[in-house]
N, CA, C and O atoms as a GROMACS GRO file, in nm:
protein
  344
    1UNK      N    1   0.083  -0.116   0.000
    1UNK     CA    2   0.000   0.000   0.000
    1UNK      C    3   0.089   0.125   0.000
    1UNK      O    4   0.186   0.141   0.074
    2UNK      N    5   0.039   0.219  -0.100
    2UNK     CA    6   0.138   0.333  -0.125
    2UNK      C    7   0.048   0.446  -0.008
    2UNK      O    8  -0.073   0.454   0.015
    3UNK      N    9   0.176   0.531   0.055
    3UNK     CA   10   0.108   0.633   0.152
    3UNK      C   11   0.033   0.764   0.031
    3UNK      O   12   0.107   0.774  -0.067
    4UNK      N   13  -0.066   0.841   0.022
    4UNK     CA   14  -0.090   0.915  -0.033
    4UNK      C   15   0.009   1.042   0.003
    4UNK      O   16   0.040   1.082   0.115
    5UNK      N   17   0.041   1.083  -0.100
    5UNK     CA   18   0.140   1.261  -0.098
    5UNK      C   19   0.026   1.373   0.026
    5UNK      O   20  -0.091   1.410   0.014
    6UNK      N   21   0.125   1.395   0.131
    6UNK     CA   22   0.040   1.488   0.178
    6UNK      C   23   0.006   1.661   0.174
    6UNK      O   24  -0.054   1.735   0.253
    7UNK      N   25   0.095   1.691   0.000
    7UNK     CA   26   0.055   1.751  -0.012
    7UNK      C   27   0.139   1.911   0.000
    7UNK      O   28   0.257   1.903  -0.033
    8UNK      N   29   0.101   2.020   0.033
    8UNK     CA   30   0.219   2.122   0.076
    8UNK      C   31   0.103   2.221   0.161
    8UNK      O   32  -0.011   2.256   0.129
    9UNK      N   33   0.188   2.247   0.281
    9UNK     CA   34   0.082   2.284   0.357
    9UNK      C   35   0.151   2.452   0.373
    9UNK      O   36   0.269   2.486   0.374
   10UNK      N   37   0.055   2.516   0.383
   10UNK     CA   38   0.122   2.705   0.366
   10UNK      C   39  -0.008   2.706   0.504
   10UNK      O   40  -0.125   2.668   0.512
   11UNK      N   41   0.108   2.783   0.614
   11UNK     CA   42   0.113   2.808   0.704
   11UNK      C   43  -0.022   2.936   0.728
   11UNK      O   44  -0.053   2.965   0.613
   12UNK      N   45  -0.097   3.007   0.810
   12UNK     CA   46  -0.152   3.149   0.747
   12UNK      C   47  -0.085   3.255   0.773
   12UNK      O   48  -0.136   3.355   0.723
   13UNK      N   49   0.031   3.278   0.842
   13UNK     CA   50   0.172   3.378   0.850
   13UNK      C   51   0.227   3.351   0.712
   13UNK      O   52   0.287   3.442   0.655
   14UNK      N   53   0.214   3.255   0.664
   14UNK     CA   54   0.301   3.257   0.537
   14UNK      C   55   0.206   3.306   0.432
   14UNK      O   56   0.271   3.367   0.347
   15UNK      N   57   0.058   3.303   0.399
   15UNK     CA   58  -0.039   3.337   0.338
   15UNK      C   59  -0.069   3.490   0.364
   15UNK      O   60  -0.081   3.581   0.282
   16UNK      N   61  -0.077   3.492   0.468
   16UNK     CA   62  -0.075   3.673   0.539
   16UNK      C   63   0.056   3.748   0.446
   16UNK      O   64   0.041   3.838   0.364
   17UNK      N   65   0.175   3.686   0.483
   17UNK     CA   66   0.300   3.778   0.414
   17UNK      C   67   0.300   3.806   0.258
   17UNK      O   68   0.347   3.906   0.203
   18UNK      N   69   0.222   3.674   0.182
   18UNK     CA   70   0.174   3.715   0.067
   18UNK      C   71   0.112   3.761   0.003
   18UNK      O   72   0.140   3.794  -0.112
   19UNK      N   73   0.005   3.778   0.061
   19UNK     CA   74  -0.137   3.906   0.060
   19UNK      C   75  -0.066   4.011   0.095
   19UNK      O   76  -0.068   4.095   0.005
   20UNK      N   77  -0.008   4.040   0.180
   20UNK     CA   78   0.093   4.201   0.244
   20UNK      C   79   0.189   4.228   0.107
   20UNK      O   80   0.194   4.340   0.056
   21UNK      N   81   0.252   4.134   0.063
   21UNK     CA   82   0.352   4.147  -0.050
   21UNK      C   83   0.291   4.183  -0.156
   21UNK      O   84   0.331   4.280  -0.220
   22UNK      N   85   0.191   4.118  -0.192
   22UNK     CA   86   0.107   4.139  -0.344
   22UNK      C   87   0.020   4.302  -0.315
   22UNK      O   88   0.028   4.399  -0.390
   23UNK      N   89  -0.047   4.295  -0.209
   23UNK     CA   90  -0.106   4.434  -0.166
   23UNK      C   91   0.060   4.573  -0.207
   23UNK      O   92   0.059   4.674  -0.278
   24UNK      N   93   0.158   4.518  -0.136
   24UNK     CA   94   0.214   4.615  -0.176
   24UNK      C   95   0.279   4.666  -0.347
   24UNK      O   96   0.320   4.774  -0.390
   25UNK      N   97   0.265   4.565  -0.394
   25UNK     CA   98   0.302   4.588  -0.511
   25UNK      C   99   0.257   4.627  -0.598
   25UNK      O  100   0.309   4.676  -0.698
   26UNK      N  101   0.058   4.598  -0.549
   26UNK     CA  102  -0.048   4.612  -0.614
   26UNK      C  103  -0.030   4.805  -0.595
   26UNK      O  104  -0.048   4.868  -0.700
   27UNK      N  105  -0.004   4.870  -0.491
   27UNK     CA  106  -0.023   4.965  -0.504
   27UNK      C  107   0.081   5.037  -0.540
   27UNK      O  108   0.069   5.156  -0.567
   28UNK      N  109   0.220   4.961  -0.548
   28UNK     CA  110   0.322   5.054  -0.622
   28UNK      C  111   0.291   5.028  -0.771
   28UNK      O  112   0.349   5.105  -0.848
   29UNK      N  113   0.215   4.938  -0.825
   29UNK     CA  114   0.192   4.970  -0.930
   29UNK      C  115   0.080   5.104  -1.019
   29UNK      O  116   0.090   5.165  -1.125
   30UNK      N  117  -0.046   5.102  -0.881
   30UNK     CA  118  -0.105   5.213  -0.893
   30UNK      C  119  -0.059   5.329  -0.908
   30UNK      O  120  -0.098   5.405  -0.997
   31UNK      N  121   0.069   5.368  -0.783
   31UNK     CA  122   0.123   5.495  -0.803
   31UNK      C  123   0.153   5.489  -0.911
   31UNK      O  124   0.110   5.597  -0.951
   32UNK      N  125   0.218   5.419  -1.033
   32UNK     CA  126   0.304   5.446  -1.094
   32UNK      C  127   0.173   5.478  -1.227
   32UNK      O  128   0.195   5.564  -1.312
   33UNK      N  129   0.056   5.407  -1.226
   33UNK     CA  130  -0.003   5.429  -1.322
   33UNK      C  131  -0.077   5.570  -1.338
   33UNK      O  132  -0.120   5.630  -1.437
   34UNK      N  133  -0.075   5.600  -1.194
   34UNK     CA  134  -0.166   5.726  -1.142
   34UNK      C  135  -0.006   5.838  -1.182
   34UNK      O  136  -0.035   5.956  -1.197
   35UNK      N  137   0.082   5.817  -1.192
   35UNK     CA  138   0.218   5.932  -1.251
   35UNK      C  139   0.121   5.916  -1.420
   35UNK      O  140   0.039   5.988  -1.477
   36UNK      N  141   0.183   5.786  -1.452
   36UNK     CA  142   0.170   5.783  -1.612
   36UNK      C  143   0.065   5.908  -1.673
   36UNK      O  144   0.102   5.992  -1.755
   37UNK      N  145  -0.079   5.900  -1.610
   37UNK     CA  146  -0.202   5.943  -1.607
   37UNK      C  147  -0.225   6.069  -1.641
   37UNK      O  148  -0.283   6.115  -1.740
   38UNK      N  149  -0.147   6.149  -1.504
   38UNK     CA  150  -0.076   6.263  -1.461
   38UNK      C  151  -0.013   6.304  -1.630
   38UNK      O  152  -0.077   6.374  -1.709
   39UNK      N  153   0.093   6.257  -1.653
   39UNK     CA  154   0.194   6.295  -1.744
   39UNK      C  155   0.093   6.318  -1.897
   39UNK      O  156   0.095   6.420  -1.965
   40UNK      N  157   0.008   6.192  -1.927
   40UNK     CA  158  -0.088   6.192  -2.020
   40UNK      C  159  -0.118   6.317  -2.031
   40UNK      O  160  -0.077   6.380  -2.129
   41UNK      N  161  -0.206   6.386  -1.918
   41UNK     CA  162  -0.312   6.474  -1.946
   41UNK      C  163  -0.197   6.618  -1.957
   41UNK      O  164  -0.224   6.707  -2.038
   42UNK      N  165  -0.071   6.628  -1.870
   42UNK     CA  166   0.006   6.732  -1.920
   42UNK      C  167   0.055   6.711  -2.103
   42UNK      O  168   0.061   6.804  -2.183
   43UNK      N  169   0.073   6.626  -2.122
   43UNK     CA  170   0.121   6.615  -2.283
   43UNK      C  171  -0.014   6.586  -2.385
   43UNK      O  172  -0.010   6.535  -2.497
   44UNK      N  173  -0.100   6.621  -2.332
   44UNK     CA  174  -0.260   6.627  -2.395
   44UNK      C  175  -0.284   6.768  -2.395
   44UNK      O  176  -0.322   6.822  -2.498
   45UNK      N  177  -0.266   6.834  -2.286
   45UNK     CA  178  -0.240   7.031  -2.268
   45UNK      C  179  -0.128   7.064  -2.367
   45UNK      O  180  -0.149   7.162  -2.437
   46UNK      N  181  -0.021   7.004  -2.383
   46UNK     CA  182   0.074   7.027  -2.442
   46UNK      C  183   0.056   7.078  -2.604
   46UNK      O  184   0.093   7.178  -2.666
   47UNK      N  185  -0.029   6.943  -2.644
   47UNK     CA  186  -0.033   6.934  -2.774
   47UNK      C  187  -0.131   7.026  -2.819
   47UNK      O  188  -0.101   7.092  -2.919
   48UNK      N  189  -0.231   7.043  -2.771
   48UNK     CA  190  -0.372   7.168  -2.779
   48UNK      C  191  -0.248   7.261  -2.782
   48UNK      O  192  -0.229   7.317  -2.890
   49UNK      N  193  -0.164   7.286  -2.685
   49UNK     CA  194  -0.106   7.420  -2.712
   49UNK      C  195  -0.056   7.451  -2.816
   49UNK      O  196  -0.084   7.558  -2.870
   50UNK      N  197   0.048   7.348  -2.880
   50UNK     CA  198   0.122   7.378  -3.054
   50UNK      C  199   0.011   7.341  -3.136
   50UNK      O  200   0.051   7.357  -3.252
   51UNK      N  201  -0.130   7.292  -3.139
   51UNK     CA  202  -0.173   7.270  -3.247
   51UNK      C  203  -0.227   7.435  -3.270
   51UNK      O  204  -0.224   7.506  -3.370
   52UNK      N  205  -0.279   7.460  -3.122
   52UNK     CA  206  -0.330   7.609  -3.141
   52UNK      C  207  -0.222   7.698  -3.207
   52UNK      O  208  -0.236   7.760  -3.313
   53UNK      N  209  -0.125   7.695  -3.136
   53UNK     CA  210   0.013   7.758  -3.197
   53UNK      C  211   0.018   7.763  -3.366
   53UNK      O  212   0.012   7.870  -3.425
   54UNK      N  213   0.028   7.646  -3.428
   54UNK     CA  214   0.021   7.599  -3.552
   54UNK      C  215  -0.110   7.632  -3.645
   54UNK      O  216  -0.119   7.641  -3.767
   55UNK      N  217  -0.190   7.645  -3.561
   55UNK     CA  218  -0.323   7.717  -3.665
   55UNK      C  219  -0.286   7.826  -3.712
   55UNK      O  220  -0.268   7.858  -3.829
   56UNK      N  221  -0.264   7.931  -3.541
   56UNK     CA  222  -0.260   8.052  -3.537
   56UNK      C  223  -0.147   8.082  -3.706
   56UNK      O  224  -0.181   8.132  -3.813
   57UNK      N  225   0.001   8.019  -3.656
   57UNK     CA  226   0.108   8.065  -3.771
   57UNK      C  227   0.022   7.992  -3.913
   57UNK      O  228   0.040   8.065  -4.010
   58UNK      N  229  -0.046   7.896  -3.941
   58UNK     CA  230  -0.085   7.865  -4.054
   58UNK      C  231  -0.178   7.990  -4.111
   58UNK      O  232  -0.132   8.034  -4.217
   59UNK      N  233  -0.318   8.068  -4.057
   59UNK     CA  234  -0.368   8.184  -4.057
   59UNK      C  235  -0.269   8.291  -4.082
   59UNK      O  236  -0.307   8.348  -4.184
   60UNK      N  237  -0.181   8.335  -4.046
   60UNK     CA  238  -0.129   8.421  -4.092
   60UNK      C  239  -0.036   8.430  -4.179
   60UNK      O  240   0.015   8.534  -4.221
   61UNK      N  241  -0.002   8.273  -4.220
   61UNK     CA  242   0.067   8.262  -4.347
   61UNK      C  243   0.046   8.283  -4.492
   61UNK      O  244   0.131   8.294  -4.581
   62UNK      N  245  -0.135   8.287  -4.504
   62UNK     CA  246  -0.121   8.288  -4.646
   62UNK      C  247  -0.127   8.399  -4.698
   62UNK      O  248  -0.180   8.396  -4.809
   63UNK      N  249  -0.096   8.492  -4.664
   63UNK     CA  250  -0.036   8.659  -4.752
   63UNK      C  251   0.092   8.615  -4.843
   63UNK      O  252   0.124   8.645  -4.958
   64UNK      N  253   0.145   8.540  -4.754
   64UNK     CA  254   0.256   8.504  -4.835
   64UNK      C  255   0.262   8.487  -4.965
   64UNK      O  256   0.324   8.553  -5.048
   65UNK      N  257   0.184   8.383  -4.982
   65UNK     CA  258   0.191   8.310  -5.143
   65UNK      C  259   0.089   8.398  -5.232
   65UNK      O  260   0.081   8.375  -5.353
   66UNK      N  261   0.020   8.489  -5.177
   66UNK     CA  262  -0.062   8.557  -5.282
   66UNK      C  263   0.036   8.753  -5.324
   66UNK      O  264   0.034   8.831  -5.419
   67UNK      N  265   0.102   8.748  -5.196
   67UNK     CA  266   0.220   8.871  -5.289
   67UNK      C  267   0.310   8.823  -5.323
   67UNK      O  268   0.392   8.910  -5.356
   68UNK      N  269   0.353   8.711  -5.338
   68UNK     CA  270   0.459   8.628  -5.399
   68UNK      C  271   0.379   8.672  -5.570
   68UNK      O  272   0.410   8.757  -5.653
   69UNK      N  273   0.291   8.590  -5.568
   69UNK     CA  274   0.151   8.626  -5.696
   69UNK      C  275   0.172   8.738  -5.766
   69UNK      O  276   0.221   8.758  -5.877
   70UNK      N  277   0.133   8.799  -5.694
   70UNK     CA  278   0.092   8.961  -5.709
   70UNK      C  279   0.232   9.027  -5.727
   70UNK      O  280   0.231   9.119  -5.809
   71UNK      N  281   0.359   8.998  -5.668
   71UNK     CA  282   0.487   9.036  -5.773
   71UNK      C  283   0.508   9.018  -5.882
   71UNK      O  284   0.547   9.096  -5.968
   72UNK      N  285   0.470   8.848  -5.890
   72UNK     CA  286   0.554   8.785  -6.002
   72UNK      C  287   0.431   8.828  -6.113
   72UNK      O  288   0.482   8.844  -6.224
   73UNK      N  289   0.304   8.848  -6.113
   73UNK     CA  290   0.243   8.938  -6.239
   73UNK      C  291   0.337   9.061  -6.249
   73UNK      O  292   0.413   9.090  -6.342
   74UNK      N  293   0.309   9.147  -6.093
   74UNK     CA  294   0.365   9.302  -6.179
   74UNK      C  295   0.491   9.280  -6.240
   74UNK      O  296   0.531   9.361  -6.324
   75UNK      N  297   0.552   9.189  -6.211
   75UNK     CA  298   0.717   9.186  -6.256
   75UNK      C  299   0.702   9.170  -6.466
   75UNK      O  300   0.768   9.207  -6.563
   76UNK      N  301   0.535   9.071  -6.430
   76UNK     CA  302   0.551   9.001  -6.602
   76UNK      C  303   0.482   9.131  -6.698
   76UNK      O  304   0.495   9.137  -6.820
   77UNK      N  305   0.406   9.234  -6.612
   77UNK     CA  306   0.361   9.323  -6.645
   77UNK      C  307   0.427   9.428  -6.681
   77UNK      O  308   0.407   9.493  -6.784
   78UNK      N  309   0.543   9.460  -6.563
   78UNK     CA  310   0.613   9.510  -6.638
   78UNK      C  311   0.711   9.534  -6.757
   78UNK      O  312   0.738   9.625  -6.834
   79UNK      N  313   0.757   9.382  -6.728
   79UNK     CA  314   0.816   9.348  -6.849
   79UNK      C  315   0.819   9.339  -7.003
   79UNK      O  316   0.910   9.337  -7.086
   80UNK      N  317   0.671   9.333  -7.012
   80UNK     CA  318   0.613   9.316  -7.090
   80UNK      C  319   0.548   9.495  -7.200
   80UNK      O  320   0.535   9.521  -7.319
   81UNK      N  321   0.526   9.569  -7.075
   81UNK     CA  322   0.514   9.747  -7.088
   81UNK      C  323   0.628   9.801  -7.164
   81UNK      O  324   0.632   9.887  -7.251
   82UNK      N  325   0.738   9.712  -7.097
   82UNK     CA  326   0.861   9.793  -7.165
   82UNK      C  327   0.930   9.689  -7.252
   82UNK      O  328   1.035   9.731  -7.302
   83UNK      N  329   0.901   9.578  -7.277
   83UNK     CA  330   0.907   9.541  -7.444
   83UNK      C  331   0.815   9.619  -7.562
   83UNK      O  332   0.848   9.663  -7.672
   84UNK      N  333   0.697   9.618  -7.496
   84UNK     CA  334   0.614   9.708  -7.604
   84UNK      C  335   0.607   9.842  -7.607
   84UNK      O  336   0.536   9.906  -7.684
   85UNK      N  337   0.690   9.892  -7.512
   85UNK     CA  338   0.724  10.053  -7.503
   85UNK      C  339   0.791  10.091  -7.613
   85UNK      O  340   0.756  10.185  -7.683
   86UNK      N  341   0.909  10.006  -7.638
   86UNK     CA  342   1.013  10.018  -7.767
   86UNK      C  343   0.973  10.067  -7.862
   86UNK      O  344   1.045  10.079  -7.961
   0.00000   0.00000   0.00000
């Protein structure tokens, strides 16, 4: 007759220290998610700020390309006055 395996017996000091261990880790992991969180919503402010930024300079860019325009006629205009001025 074989004795049956009796098995592995965990003490409740030894069950207690592992609930205490996992509890603590459980909440250093919180802190760390509650930073992450934190950091999110500053680099979420962040980005509103340069997109606003980036409108603003896009709005006041397009003068640009229309007196760029508006040279390069008078330039062909003129050019053109004083070929046929001759």
């Amino acid at each position: 007759m074989t004795v049956p395996d009796p098995g592995v017996y965990i003490s409740p000091a030894q069950m207690y220290q592992e609930v205490r261990g996992l509890a603590e880790a459980v909440a250093r992991i919180e802190s760390k998610l509650d930073g992450i969180l934190d950091d999110g919503k500053e680099a979420r402010g962040l980005i509103a700020d340069h997109e606003a930024r980036i409108r603003t300079l896009e709005k006041s860019r397009w003068p640009l390309p229309t007196l760029g325009v508006l040279a390069g006629v008078a330039g062909a205009v003129t050019g053109a006055l004083s070929l046929l001025g001759r």
